[in-house]
VEXDREN-2710 file (C-alpha; in Angstrom, 1 decimal):
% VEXDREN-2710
k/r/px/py/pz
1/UNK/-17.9/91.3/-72.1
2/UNK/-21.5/90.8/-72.3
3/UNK/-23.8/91.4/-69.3
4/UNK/-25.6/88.0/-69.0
5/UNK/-28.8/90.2/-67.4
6/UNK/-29.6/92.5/-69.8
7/UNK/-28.0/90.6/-73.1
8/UNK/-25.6/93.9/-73.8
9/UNK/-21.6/94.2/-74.4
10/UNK/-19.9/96.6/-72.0
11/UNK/-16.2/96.6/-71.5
12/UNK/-14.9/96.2/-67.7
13/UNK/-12.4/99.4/-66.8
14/UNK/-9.3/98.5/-64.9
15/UNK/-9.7/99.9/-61.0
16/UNK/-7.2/99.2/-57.9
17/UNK/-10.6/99.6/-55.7
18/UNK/-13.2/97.1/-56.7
19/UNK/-16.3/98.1/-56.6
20/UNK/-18.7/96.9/-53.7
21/UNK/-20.5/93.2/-54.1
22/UNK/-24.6/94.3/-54.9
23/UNK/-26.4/91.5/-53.5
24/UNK/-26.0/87.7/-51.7
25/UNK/-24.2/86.3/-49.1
26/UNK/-20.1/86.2/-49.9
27/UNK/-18.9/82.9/-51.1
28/UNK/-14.9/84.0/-51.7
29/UNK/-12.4/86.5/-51.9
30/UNK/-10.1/86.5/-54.7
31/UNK/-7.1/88.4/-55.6
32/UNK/-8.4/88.6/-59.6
33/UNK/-5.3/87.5/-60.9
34/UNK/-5.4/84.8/-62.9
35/UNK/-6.5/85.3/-66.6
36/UNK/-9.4/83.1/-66.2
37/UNK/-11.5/82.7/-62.7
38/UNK/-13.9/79.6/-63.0
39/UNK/-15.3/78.4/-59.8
40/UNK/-18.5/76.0/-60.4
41/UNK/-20.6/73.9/-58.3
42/UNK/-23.5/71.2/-59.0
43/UNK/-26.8/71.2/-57.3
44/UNK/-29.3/68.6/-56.2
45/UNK/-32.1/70.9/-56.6
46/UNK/-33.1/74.5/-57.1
47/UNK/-32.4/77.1/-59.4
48/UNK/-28.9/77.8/-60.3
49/UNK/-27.2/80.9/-58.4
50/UNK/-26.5/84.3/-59.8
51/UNK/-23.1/85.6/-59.2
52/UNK/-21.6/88.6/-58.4
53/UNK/-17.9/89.3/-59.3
54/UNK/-17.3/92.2/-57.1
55/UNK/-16.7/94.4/-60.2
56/UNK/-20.0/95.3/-60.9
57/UNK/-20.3/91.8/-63.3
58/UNK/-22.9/89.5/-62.7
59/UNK/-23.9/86.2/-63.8
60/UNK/-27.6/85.0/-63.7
61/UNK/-28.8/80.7/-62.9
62/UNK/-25.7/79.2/-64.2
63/UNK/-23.6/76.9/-62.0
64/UNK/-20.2/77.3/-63.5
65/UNK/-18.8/80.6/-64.9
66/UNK/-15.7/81.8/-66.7
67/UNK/-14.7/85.6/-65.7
68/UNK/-11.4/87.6/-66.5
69/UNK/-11.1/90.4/-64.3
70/UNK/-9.5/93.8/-65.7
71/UNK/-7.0/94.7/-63.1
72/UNK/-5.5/92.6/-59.8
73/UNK/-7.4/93.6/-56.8
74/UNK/-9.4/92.0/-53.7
75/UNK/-12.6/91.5/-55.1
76/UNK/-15.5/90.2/-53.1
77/UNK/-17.2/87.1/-54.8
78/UNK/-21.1/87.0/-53.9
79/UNK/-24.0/84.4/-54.6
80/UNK/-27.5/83.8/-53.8
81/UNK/-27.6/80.3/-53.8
82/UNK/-30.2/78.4/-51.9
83/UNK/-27.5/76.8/-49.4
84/UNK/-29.3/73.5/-48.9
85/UNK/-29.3/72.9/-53.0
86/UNK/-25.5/73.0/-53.0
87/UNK/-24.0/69.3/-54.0
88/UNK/-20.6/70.0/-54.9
89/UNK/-17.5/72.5/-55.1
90/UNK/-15.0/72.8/-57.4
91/UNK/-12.4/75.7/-56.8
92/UNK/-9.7/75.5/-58.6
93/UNK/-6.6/77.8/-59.1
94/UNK/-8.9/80.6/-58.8
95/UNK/-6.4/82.7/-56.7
96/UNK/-8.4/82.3/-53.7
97/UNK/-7.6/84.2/-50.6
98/UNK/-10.5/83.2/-48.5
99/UNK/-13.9/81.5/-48.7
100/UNK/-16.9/81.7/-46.8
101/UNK/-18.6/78.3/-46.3
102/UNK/-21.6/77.8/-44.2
103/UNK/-23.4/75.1/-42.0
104/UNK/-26.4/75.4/-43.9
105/UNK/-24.7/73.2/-46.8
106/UNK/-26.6/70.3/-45.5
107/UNK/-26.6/68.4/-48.6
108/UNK/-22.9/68.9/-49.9
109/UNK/-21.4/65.1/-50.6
110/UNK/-17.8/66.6/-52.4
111/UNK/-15.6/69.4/-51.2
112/UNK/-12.6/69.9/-53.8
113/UNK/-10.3/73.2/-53.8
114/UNK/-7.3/72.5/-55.6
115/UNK/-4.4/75.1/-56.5
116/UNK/-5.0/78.2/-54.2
117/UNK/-2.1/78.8/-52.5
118/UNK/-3.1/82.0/-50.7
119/UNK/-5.4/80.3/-49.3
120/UNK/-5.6/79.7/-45.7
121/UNK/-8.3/78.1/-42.8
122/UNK/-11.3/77.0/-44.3
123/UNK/-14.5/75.8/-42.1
124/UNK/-15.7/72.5/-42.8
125/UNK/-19.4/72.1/-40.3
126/UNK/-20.2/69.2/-38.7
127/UNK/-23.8/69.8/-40.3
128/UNK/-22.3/68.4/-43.8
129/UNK/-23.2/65.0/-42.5
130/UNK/-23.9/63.7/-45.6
131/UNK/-20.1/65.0/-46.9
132/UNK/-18.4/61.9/-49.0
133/UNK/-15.1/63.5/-50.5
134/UNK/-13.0/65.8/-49.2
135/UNK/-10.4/67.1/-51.5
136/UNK/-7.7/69.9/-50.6
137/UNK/-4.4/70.2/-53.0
138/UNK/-2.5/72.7/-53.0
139/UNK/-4.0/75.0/-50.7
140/UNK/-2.1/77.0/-47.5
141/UNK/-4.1/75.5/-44.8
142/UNK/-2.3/75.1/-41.4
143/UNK/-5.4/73.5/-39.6
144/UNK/-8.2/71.4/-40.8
145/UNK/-11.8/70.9/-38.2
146/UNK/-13.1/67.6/-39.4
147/UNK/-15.7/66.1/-37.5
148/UNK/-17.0/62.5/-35.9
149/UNK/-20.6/63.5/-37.2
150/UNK/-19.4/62.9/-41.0
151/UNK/-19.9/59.3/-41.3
152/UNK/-21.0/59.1/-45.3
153/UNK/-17.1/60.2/-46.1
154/UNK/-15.3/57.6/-48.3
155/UNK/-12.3/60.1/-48.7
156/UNK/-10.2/62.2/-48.0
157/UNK/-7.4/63.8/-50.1
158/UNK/-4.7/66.4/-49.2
159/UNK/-1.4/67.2/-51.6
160/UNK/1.2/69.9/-51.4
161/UNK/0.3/71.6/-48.3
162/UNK/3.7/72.4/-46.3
163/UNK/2.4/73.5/-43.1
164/UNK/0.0/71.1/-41.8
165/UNK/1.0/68.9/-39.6
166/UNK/-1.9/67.0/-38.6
167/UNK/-5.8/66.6/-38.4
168/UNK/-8.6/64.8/-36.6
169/UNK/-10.0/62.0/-38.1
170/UNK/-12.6/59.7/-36.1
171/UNK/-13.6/55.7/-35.7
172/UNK/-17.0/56.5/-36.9
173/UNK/-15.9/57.3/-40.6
174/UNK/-16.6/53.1/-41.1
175/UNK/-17.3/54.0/-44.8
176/UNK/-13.6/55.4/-45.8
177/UNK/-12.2/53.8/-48.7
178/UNK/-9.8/56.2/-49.7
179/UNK/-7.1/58.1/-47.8
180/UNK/-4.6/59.8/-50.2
181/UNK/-1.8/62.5/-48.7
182/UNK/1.2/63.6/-50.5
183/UNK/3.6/66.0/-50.4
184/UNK/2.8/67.3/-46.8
185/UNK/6.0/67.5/-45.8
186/UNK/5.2/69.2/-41.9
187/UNK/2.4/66.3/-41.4
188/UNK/3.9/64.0/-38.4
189/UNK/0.6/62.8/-36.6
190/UNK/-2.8/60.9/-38.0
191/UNK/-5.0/58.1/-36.9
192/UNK/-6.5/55.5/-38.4
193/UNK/-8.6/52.8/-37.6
194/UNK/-8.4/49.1/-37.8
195/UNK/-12.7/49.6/-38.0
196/UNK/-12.6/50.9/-41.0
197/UNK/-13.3/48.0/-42.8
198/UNK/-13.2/49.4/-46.4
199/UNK/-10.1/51.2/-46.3
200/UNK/-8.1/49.7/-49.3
201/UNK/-6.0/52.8/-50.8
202/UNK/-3.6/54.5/-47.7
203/UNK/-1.4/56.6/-49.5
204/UNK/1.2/58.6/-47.1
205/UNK/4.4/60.1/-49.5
206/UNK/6.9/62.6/-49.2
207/UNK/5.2/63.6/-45.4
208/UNK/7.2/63.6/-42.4
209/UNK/5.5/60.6/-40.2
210/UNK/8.1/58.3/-37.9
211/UNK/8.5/54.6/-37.6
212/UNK/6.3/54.6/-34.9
213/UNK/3.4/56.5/-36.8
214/UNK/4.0/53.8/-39.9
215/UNK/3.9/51.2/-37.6
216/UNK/0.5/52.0/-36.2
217/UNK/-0.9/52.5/-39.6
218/UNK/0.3/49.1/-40.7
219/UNK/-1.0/47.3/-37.7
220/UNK/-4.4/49.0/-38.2
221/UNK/-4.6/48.4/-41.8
222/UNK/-4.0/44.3/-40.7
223/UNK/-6.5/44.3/-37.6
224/UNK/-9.6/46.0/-40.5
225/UNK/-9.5/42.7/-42.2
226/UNK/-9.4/44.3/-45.3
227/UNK/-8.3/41.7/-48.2
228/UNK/-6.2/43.5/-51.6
229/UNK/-5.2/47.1/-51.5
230/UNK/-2.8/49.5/-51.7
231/UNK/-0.5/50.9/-49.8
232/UNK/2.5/53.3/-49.8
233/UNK/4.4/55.3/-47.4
234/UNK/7.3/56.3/-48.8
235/UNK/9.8/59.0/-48.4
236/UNK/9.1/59.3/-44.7
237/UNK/11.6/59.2/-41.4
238/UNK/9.9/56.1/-41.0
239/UNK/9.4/54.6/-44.0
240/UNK/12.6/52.3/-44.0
241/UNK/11.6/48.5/-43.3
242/UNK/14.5/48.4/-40.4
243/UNK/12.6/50.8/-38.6
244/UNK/9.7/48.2/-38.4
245/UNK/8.2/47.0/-35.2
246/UNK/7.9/43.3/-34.6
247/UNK/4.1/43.6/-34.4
248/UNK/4.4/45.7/-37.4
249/UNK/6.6/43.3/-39.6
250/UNK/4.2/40.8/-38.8
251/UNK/1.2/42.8/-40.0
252/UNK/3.2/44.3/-42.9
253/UNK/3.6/40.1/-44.3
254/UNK/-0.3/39.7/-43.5
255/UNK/-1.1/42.5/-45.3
256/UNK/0.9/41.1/-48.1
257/UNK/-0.4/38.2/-48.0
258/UNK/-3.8/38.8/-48.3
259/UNK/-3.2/40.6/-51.4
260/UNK/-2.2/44.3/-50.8
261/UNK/0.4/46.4/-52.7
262/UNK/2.8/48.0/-50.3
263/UNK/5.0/50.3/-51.6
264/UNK/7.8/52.2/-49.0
END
C-alpha cells in the first residue's frame, strides 16, 4: 500500500492490537472487517481532511478514501477536519461500531449511514440547523434525538432497523417533503403534522403502527392540504381499510381525490 505522505510502498502487518490513532479528533470506530472501508464526506469549504486509520495509515486532503485493513480488530478512525467545513456524510457498510459526531457541524445539510449493523446510538445536535436529509438504513439504533431547531430538513429516511420503536419529530419541520420508513418492524409511535404543507411522499411498510396510528396519519396528511402524493402503509396491524376510522375514511377518499396514491 502506498503511504499517500511520503509517496513510498510499505506493506501493513496483520496485528490483533491496533496501533494507537497519531493525531485529530476520532470520527469512528470500526471493526476492520470488511475488505474495503470507504467512508467519504463533501465540504463547503476548506481543505480536505487527513485521515488516520488507526493502523499507523494515513491519508492526506482527500475527502473520500478506500482502505483494506490487514487483520480484524477495533481500530480508532481519526481526522482533522475543520468541523464547520463538513457538508455531507456518507458511511456506508463500513462495519461501524461507533461514531463520534459533534455540534460543531454547523453547516452539515445530509446525514446518510447505511449498512452498519453494529452500530448503535448516534448523536444528531440541535446545532445542525441547517440539516436537510437524514438518512439511517440499516443501522442498530434503538433511539434517535432529533430536534425542533432543524427546520431546513426535507427528509427523513430510516429502513431495516428492528429495535426502534419511535422518535421525535416536531411541527416546525414545515419544509418536509419526504418521510420514508421501512422495515422497522418494533416502530409503533410517530407524529406528523397536518402543517407540513409539502409533505407528498409518507411511506410507513412492514412497521408495526395500529389503526389508530394510521388513522392519525391519514387525517393529518388531509388537514396539510397537500394536492398529489404518495402514500403507503402497508403490512402494518393497522393497515387493513376495516380498521379505518370514520374521520379517517373520509380523509382517506379526500386524499384520493385530490390526486394521491395510497397504497395499504
Amino acid at each position: 500500500m502506498r503511504d499517500l505522505l511520503s509517496g513510498r510502498q510499505r506493506s501493513l502487518i496483520p496485528s490483533s492490537a491496533p496501533a494507537a490513532p497519531l493525531f485529530g479528533v476520532t470520527l469512528l470506530r470500526t471493526t476492520g472487517a470488511n475488505p474495503t472501508f470507504d467512508p467519504g464526506i463533501a465540504r463547503g469549504s476548506g481543505s480536505a481532511p487527513t485521515w488516520d486509520m488507526g493502523d499507523t495509515t494515513q491519508y492526506a486532503t482527500t475527502d473520500a478514501i478506500s482502505h483494506s485493513y490487514a487483520a480484524p480488530g477495533d481500530y480508532e478512525v481519526r481526522w482533522d477536519l475543520v468541523a464547520a467545513t463538513l457538508r455531507t456524510t456518507a458511511f456506508g457498510n463500513d462495519d461501524i461500531t461507533a461514531l463520534t459526531t459533534q455540534a460543531g457541524w454547523v453547516n452539515i445539510e445530509q446525514f446518510n449511514l447505511s449498512s452498519n449493523a453494529s452500530l448503535g446510538n448516534v448523536v444528531m445536535h440541535k446545532e445542525w440547523t441547517k440539516l436537510e436529509q437524514v438518512t439511517l438504513l440499516g443501522t442498530g439504533c434503538t433511539a434517535l434525538d432529533t430536534h425542533v431547531e432543524w427546520t431546513a430538513l426535507t427528509s427523513f429516511e430510516v429502513s431495516s432497523n428492528a429495535s426502534l420503536t419511535s422518535f421525535p419529530t416536531h411541527a416546525a419541520w414545515t419544509l418536509m417533503t419526504d418521510i420514508n420508513l421501512q422495515s422497522c418492524f418494533s416502530m409503533d409511535t410517530l407524529t406528523i403534522y397536518s402543517a407540513w404543507t409539502a409533505l407528498g411522499f409518507f411511506w410507513v411498510q412492514d412497521c408495526n403502527f395500529s389503526a389508530a396510528t394510521i388513522d392519525a396519519f391519514l387525517i393529518a396528511l388531509d388537514g396539510s392540504g397537500k394536492v398529489s402524493g404518495n402514500l403507503k402503509y402497508e403490512n402494518n396491524p393497522g393497515s387493513a381499510d376495516g380498521a379505518r376510522s370514520g374521520a379517517a375514511a373520509t380523509a382517506k377518499a379526500n386524499l384520493a381525490g385530490k390526486g394521491w396514491t395510497i397504497t395499504n
